[in-house]
VEXLODREN-810966 format. One record per residue (C-alpha): residue in three letters; x, y, z. Coordinates in steps of 0.25 Angstrom, whole numbers, padded with zeros to 4 digits, always signed. Layout:
N
ALAXYZ;...
//
This chain:
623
UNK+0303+0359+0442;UNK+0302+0345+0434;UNK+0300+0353+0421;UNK+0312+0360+0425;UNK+0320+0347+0429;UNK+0317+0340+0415;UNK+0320+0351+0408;UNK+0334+0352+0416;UNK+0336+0338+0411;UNK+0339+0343+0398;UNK+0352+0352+0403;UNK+0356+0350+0416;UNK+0366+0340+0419;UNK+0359+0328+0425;UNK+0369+0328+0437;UNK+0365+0343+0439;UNK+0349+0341+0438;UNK+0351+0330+0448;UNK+0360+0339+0459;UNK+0349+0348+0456;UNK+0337+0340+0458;UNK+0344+0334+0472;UNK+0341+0348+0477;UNK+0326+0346+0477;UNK+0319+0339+0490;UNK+0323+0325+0491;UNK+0310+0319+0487;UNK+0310+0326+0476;UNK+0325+0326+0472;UNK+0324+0311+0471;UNK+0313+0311+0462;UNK+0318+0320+0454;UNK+0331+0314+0453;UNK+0324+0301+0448;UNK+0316+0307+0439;UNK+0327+0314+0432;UNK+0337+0303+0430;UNK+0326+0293+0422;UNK+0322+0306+0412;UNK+0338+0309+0409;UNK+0344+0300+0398;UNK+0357+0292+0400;UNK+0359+0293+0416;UNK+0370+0285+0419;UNK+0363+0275+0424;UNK+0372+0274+0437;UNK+0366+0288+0440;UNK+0352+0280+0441;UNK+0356+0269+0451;UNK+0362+0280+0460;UNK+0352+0288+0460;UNK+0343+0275+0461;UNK+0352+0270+0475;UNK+0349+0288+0480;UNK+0335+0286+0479;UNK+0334+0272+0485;UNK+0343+0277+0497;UNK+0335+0290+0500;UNK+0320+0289+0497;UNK+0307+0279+0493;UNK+0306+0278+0477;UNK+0296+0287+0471;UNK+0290+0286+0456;UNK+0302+0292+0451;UNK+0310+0282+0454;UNK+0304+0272+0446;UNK+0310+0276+0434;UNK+0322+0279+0440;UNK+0324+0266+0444;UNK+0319+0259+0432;UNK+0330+0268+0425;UNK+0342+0265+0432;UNK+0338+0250+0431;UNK+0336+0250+0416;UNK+0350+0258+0414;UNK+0358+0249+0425;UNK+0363+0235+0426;UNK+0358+0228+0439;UNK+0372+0229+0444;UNK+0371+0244+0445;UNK+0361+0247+0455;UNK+0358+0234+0462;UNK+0368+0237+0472;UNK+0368+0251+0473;UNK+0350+0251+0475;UNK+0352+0238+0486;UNK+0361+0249+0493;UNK+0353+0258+0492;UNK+0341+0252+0499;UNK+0350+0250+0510;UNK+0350+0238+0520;UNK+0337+0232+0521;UNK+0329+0228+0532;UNK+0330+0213+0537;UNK+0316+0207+0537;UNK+0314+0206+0550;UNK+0317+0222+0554;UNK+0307+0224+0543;UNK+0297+0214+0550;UNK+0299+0222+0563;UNK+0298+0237+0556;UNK+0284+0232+0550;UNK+0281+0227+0563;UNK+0282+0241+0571;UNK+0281+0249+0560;UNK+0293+0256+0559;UNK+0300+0253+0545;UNK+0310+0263+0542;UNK+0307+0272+0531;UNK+0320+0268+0523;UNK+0314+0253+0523;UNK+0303+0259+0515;UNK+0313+0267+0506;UNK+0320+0255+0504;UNK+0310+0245+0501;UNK+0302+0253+0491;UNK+0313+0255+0484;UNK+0317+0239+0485;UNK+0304+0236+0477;UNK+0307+0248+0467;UNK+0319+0243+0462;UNK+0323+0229+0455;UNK+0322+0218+0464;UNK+0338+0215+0466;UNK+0341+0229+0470;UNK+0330+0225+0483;UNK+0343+0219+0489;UNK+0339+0217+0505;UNK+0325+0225+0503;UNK+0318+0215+0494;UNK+0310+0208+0506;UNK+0310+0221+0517;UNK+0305+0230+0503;UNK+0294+0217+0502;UNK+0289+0220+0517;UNK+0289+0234+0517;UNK+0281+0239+0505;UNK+0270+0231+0502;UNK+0266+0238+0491;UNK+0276+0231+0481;UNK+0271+0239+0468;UNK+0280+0251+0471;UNK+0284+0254+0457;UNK+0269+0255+0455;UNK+0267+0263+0465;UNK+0277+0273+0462;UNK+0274+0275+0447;UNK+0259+0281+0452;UNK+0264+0291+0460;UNK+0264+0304+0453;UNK+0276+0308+0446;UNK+0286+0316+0449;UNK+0286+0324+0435;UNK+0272+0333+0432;UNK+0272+0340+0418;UNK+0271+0355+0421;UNK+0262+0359+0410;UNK+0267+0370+0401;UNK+0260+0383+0396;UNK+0263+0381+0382;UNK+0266+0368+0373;UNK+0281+0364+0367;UNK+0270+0363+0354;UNK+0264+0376+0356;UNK+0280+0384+0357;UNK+0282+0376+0344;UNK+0270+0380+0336;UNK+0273+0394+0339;UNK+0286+0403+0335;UNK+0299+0404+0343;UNK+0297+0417+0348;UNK+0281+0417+0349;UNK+0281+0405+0357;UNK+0293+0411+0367;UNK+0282+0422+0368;UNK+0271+0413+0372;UNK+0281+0407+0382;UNK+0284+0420+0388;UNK+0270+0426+0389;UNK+0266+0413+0399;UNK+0263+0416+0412;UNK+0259+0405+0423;UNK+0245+0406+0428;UNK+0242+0406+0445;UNK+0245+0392+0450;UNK+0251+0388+0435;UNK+0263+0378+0438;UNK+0276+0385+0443;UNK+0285+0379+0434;UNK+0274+0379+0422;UNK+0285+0389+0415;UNK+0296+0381+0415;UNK+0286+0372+0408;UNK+0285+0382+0397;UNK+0300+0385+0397;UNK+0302+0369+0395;UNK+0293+0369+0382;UNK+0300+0380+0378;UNK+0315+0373+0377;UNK+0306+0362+0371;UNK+0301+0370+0359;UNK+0314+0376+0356;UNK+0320+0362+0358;UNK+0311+0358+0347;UNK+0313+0369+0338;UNK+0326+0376+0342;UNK+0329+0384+0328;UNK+0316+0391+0331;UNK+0318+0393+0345;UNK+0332+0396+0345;UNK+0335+0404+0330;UNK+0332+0418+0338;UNK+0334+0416+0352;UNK+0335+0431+0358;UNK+0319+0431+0351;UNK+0314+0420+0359;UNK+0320+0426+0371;UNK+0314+0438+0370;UNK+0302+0430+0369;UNK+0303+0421+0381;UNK+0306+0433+0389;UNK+0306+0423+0403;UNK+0320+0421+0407;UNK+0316+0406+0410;UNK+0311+0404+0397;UNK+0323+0411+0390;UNK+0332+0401+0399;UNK+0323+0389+0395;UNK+0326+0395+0381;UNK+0341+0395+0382;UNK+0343+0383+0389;UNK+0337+0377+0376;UNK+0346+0382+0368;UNK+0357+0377+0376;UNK+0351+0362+0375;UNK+0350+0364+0360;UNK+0364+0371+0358;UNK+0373+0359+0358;UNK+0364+0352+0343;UNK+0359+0366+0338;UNK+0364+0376+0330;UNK+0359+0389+0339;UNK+0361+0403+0338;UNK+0372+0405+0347;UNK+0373+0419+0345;UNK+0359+0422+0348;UNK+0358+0415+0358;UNK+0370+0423+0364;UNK+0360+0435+0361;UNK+0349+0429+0369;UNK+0359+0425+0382;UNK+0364+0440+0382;UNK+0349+0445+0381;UNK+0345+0436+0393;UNK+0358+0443+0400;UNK+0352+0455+0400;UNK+0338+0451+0406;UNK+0331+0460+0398;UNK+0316+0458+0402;UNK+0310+0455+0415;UNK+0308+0440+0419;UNK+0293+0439+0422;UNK+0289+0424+0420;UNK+0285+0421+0435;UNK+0295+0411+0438;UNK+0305+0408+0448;UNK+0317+0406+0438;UNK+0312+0414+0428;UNK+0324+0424+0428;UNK+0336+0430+0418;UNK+0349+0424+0426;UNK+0341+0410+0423;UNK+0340+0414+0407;UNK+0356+0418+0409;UNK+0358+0407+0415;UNK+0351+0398+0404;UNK+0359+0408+0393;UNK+0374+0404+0400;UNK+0369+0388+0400;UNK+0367+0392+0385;UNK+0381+0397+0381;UNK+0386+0386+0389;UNK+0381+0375+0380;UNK+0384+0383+0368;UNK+0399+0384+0372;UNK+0398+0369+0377;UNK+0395+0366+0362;UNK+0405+0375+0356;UNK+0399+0388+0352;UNK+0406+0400+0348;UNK+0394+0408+0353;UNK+0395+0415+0338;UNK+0407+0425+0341;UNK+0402+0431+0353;UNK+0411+0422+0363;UNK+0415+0436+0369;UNK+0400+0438+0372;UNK+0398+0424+0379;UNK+0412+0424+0387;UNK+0407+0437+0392;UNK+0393+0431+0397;UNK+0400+0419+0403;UNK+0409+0428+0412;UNK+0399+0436+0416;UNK+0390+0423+0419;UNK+0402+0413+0426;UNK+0410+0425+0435;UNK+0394+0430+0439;UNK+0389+0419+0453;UNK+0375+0425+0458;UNK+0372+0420+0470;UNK+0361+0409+0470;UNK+0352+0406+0480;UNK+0358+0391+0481;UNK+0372+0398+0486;UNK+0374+0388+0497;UNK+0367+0377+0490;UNK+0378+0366+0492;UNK+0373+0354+0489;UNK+0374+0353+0476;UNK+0387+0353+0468;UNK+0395+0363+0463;UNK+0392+0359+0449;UNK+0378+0356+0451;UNK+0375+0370+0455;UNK+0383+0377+0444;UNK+0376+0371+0434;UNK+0365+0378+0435;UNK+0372+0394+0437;UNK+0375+0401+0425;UNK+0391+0406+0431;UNK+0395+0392+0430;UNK+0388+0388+0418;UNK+0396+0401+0412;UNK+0408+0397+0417;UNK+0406+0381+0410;UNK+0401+0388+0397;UNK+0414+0398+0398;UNK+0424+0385+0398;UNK+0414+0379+0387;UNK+0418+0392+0380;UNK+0432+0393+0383;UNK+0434+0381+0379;UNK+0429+0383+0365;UNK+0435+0395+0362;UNK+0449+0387+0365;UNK+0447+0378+0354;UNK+0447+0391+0343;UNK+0460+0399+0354;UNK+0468+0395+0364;UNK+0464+0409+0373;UNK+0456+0408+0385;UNK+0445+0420+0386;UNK+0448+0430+0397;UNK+0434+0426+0400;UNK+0437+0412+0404;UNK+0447+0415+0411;UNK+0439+0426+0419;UNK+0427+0415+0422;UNK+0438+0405+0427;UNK+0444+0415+0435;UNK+0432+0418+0441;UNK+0428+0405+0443;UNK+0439+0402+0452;UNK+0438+0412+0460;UNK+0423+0409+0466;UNK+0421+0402+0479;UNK+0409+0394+0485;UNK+0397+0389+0477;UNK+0401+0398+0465;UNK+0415+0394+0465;UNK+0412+0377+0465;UNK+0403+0381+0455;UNK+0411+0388+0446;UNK+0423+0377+0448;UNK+0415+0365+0447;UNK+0413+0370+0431;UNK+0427+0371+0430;UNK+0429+0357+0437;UNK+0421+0351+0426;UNK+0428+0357+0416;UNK+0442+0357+0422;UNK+0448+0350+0408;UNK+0442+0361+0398;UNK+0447+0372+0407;UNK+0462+0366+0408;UNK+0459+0367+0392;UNK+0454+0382+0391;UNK+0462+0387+0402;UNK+0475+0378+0404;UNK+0481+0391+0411;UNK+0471+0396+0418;UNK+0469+0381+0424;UNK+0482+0380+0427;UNK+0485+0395+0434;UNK+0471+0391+0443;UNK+0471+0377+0446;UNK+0475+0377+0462;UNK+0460+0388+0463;UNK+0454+0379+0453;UNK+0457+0367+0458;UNK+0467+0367+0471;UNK+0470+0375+0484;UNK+0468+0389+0480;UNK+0453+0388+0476;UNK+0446+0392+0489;UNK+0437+0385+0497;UNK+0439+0371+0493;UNK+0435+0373+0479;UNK+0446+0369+0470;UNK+0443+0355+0475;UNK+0429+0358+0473;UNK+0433+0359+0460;UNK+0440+0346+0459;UNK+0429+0339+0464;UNK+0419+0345+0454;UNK+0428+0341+0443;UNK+0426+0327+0449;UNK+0412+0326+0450;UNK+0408+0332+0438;UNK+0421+0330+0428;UNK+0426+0319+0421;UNK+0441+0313+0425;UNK+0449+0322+0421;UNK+0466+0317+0423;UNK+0470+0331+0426;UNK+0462+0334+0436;UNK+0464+0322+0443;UNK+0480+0322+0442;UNK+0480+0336+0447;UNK+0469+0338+0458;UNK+0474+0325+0464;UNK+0472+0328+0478;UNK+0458+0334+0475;UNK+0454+0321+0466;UNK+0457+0314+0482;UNK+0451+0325+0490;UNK+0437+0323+0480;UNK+0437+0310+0481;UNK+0440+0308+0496;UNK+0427+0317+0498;UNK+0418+0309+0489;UNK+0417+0319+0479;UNK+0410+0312+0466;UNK+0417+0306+0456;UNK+0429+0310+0463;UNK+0434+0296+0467;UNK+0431+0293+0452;UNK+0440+0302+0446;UNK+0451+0298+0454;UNK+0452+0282+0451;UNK+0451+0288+0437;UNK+0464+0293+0439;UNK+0469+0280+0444;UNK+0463+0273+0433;UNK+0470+0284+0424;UNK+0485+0284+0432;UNK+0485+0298+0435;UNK+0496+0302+0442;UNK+0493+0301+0457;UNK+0482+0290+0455;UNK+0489+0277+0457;UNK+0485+0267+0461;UNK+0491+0268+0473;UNK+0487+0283+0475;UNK+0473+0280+0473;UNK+0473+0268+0483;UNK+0481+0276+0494;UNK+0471+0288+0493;UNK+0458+0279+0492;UNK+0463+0271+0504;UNK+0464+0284+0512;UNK+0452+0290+0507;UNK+0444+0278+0510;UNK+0439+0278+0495;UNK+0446+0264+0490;UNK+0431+0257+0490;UNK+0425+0269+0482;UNK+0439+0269+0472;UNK+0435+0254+0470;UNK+0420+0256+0466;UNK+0425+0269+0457;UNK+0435+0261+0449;UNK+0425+0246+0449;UNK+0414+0259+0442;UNK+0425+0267+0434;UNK+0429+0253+0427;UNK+0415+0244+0425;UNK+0414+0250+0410;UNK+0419+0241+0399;UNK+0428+0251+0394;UNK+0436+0252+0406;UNK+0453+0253+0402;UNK+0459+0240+0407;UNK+0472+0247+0412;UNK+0461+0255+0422;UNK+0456+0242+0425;UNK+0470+0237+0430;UNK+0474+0248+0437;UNK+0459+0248+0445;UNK+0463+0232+0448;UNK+0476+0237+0452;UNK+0469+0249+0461;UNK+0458+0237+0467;UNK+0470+0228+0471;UNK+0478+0241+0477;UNK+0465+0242+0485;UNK+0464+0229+0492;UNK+0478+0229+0496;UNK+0478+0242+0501;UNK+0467+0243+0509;UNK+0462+0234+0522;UNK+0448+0241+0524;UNK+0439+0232+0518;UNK+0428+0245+0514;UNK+0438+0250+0504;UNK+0436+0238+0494;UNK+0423+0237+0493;UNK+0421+0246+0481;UNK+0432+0239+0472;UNK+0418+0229+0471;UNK+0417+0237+0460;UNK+0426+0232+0453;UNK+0417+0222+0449;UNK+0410+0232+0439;UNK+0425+0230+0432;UNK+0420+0221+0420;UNK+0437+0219+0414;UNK+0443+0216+0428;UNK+0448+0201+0428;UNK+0437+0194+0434;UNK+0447+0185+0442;UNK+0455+0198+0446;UNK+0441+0204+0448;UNK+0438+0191+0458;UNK+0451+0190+0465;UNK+0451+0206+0469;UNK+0435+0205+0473;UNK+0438+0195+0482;UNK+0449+0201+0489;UNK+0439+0214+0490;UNK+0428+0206+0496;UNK+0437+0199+0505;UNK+0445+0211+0510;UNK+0429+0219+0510;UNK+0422+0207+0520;UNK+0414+0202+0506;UNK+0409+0216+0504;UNK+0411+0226+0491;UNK+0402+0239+0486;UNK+0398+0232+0474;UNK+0395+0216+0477;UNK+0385+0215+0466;UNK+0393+0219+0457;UNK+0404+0210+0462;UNK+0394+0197+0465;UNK+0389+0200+0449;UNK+0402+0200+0442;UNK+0406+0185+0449;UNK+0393+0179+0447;UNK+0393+0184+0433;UNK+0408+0179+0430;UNK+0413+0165+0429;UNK+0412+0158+0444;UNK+0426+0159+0452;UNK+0432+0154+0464;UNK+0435+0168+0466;UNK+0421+0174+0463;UNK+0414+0164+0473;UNK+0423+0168+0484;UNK+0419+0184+0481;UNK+0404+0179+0483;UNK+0408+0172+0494;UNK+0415+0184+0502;UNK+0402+0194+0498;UNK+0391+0185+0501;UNK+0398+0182+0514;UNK+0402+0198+0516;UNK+0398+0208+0524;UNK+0389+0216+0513;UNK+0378+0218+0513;UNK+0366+0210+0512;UNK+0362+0212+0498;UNK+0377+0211+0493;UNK+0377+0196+0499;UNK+0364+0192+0491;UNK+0368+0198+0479;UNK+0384+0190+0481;UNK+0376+0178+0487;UNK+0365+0179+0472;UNK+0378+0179+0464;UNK+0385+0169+0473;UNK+0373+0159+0471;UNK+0372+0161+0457;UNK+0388+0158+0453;UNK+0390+0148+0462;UNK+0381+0139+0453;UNK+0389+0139+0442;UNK+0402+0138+0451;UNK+0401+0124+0451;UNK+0416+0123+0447;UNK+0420+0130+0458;UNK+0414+0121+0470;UNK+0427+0115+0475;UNK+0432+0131+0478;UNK+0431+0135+0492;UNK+0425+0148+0486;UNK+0413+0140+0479;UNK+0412+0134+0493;UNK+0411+0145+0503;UNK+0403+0152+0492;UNK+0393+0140+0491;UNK+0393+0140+0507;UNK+0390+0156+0507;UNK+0379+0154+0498;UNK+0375+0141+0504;UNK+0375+0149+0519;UNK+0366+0159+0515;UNK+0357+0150+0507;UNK+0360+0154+0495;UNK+0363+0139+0489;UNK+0358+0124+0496;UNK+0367+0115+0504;
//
């Protein structure tokens, strides 16, 4: 499993692998998850803080974990997952319901949870924890402790070297692979091992391994081996020069399963090696291969491959999504690799194939599983399709995206376009009512996509608009914190930072219910926002919100680390005196403490004095 994991790291989409791996039993899943995400290079480091705050909130910090954490550290400012971590420990214990539970014994396993975790991480994401966590585990060298425990990772050894392949030639060495046989009581997965050191030799030397490819598969005779094989090929395609039309040899041989499979081996079977050999013209269509002349001979194996939907034994598997299972079966990756295609051939003529037309067709017309499937490709490539098949889109869009696709799943395509596609101003200016329906159900990324309209004036995305429907929606807070993280990068367009001021503004006069603003905290994140109209809009936030607001630390930070203000002071003020929670007032009361030392200029306001007071009240400062 773990050989087949790394080795899956190298082609699957990181969102995928972890859909995937979300499957397994949750103690596993978890470790898994962490495990993966510190061995894939340039995770957005958000990613690591939320998948830092899941793991926190849902089980006790294994071994894994330690360089989870150290990563998402190391890649984050302090800001980034302070607040998110304290919330996820939840709301401590006070000392004396710890004393008691000590007492009779009975400490709830989430205090446990908690606590460890509390001593794991740096010692400001503690929050309320610090002391309970002190009381609870006694053994403070945790971090110690969980680096002896046995790793999750145990190298599967393989029956042959990576140098031993090299040593030999190509096809004697696929020979040697082939004629393996695992002993009684060898390790299950010891020839995936094997198949792993194959895609390393020919990694290493692929004009060897790869100059006459229908040989070396003749050789390898095991379809996992051949997939293995092929699946190489693919990773190598987009820098190497390969013999595309032999290759085409090789995937039309494999079509015809022309030898028994006798490997014993759960998977080792020819739809996996077909499947391997669709992934294959994919990425050679991806990169812009002509397939040598024999485009006829590939459009009629993608038909054949994307209108064909076996029935798998995960039919009624719904947890994951719709793209997440289609990445994984070959009709949708030969439906992907037929627009791929399509869209090639339209740079040389401006004729669609028959063929394309025929898949598409096809696709529309599936329903269930299958037909999500199928439609959440088209939704991620819903701008190369209106490009290779301008008619076709327009004579089908109500059963593509509209009322006459049964079962709900023209909107299912929408929403996939959301969550998995980049904004795209058509879309949004002609799905407008699905835009609103994704977003009002919390599907990802939709809410994102529709202030990016705003941002963009799209018709139907005025200010106005966007306001009316996130009141009634109860998604004004959530359009806050979307727009404060959509704009917190330096090159954010200062006409978009008007109109989101303009939009913060519309909020707090349109709304009375005091949870609706709390998000617009955010805002804070908004470096080119006037600090003073920064400061005069936060405090009417906080004042409307009872001193509260989703992102206090980021709030308290940005006053304390700007010039002191009579305005500023009396922001500290409301959120050390509000009614958030207990370690947003410690952070706000820090901050407060700090600044009010060097607001000596200010100590005739009424702001420096009920600040001074606050402070003075929780004994923060001397009489």
């Amino acid at each position: 499993m773990i050989e087949t994991v790394t080795k899956s790291l190298e082609w699957v989409p990181l969102s995928d692998l972890m859909a995937l791996v979300g499957l397994m039993p949750d103690g596993l899943s978890g470790r898994m998850r962490a495990w993966i995400l510190t061995r894939v290079p340039g995770v957005n480091p958000r990613v690591l803080v939320d998948e830092v705050s899941h793991a926190i909130s849902s089980r006790s910090p294994t071994g894994d974990d330690l360089a989870l954490v150290d990563c998402a550290v190391g890649d984050s400012e302090p800001a980034d997952y302070t607040g998110p971590w304290i919330a996820a420990l939840g709301e401590a214990p006070a000392i004396t319901e710890v004393g008691r539970a000590l007492r009779e014994h009975n400490i709830p396993p989430d205090w446990f949870r908690s606590a460890e975790w509390a001593l794991l991480l740096p010692s400001q994401c503690a929050g309320g924890w610090a002391s309970p966590a002190e009381l609870l585990i006694p053994d403070k060298h945790i971090r110690e402790r969980l680096e002896q425990k046995s790793p999750i990772v145990t190298e599967i050894p393989s029956p042959l070297s990576t140098q031993e392949l090299n040593a030999a030639e190509p096809e004697q060495a696929a020979r040697r692979i082939a004629e393996w046989r695992p002993a009684p009581g060898d390790w299950p997965d010891r020839s995936l091992r094997l198949a792993s050191i194959l895609a390393d030799a020919v990694k290493r030397d692929p004009a060897r391994w790869l100059s006459v490819p229908i040989r070396i598969v003749r050789a390898l005779r095991e379809p996992l081996y051949i997939g293995r094989y092929l699946h190489t090929a693919a990773d190598l395609a987009p820098e190497h020069d390969l013999p595309v039309g032999a290759l085409l040899d090789t995937i039309q041989l494999i079509r015809c399963h022309p030898w028994p499979a006798t490997l014993p081996y759960e998977h080792n079977d020819w739809r996996n090696a077909e499947t391997a050999g669709i992934w294959l013209i994919r990425v050679l269509a991806g990169s812009g291969h002509d397939f040598d002349g024999r485009s006829d001979e590939v459009w009629a194996i993608l038909e054949a491959e994307a209108t064909n939907c076996p029935p798998r034994p995960d039919a009624t598997n719904t947890r994951l999504d719709p793209h997440e299972r289609a990445i994984n079966r070959s009709c949708t990756q030969a439906l992907d690799a037929a627009l791929l295609l399509a869209y090639n051939e339209q740079k040389a003529s401006t004729q669609a194939r028959p063929e394309a037309m025929r898949i598409l067709d096809a696709s529309l017309q599936l329903t269930g599983l299958d037909g999500a499937e199928h439609r959440s490709v088209l939704a991620t490539r819903l701008k190369l399709l209106r490009h290779v098949a301008e008619d076709w889109f327009n004579a089908n869009l109500a059963l593509l995206l509209g009322a006459d696709a049964a079962e709900g799943l023209g909107q299912v395509t929408v929403n996939q376009a959301l969550k998995w596609g980049t904004a795209d101003p058509w879309l949004l200016e002609h799905c407008q009512q699905q835009i609103r329906a994704a977003a009002q159900n919390n599907v990802k990324r939709a809410l994102s996509h529709l202030m990016q309209a705003m941002l963009w004036e799209l018709p139907g995305y005025t200010i106005d608009e966007t306001i009316r429907f996130a009141r009634t929606a109860r998604l004004m807070s959530d359009a806050g914190e979307q727009l404060g993280r959509m704009l917190s990068h330096d090159a954010a367009e200062p006409h978009q930072i008007t109109l989101a001021v303009k939009f913060w503004q519309s909020a707090l006069e349109a709304t009375a219910a005091s949870d609706a603003l709390l998000g617009f905290g955010w805002y804070s994140e908004i470096k080119t926002i006037d600090t003073q109209v920064w400061e005069q809009m936060t405090l009417q936030t906080v004042k409307a919100s009872g001193g509260r607001t989703s992102w206090t630390y980021g709030v308290a930070n940005r006053i304390a680390s700007s010039a002191p203000t009579r305005t500023g002071l009396a922001i500290l003020d409301e959120l050390i005196r509000g009614q958030g929670n207990d370690w947003d007032r410690e952070h706000a009361t820090e901050q407060a403490s700090q600044l009010i030392a060097s607001a000596q200029a200010l100590q005739a306001t009424v702001e420096y004095r009920n600040l001074r007071n606050a402070l003075v009240e929780r004994g923060q400062l001397n009489v």
